[in-house]
C-alpha positions as CSV (number, residue, x, y, z in Angstrom):
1,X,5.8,-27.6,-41.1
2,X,5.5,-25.7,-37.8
3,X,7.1,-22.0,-37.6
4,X,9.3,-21.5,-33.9
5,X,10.0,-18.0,-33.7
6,X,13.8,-17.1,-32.6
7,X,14.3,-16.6,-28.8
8,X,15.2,-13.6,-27.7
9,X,18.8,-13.2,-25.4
10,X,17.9,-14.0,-21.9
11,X,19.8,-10.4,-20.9
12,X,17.4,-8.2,-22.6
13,X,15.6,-6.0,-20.6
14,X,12.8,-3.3,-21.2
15,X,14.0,-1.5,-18.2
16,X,10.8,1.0,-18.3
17,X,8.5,-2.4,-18.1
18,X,10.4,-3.6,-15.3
19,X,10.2,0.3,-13.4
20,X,6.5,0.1,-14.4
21,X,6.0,-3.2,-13.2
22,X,7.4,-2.2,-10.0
23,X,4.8,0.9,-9.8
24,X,2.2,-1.4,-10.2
25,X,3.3,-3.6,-7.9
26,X,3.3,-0.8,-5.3
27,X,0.0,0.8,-6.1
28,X,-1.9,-2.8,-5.7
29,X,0.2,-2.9,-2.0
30,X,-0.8,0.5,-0.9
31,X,-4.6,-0.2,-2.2
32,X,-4.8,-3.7,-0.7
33,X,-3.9,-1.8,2.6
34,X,-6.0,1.1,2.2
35,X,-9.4,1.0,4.3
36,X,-11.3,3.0,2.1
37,X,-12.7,2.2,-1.6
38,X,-10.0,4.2,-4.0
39,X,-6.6,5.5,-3.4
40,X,-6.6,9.4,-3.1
41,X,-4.6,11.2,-6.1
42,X,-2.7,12.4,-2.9
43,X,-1.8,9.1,-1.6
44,X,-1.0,7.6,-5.1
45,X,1.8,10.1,-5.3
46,X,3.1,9.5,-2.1
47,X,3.3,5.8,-3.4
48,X,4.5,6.6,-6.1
49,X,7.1,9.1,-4.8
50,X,6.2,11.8,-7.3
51,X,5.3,15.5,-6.3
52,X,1.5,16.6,-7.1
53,X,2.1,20.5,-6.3
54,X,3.9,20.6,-9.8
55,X,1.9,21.0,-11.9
56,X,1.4,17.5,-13.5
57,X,2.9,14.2,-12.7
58,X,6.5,13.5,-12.3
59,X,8.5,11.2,-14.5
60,X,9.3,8.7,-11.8
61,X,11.3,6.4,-14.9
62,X,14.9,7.7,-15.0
63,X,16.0,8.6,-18.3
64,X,17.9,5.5,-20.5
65,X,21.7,5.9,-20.5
């Protein structure tokens, strides 16, 4: 007998995965543009709209209501 696992609601959403799919999406865009070999940990934060001089990275995923 074959097993068919349950499907899953067609409205749930990981909303992190989707902001992290996004991120990516941005970073390949910003690399496939760039003329030089790598992306400079300054220009990845401009892409990624997250400030550098803090310390650490910023959280760019907004917290889950």
């Amino acid at each position: 007998m074959l097993y068919v696992a349950g499907q899953r609601p067609t409205t749930v959403q990981d909303h992190i995965a989707l902001v992290e799919i996004d991120l990516t999406g941005e970073l390949m865009i910003a690399a496939a543009a760039a003329s030089e070999d790598r992306l400079s940990p300054d220009r990845i934060d401009e892409v990624l709209d997250v400030d550098g001089e803090a310390g650490g990275r910023g959280c760019p995923v907004p917290p889950s209501p």
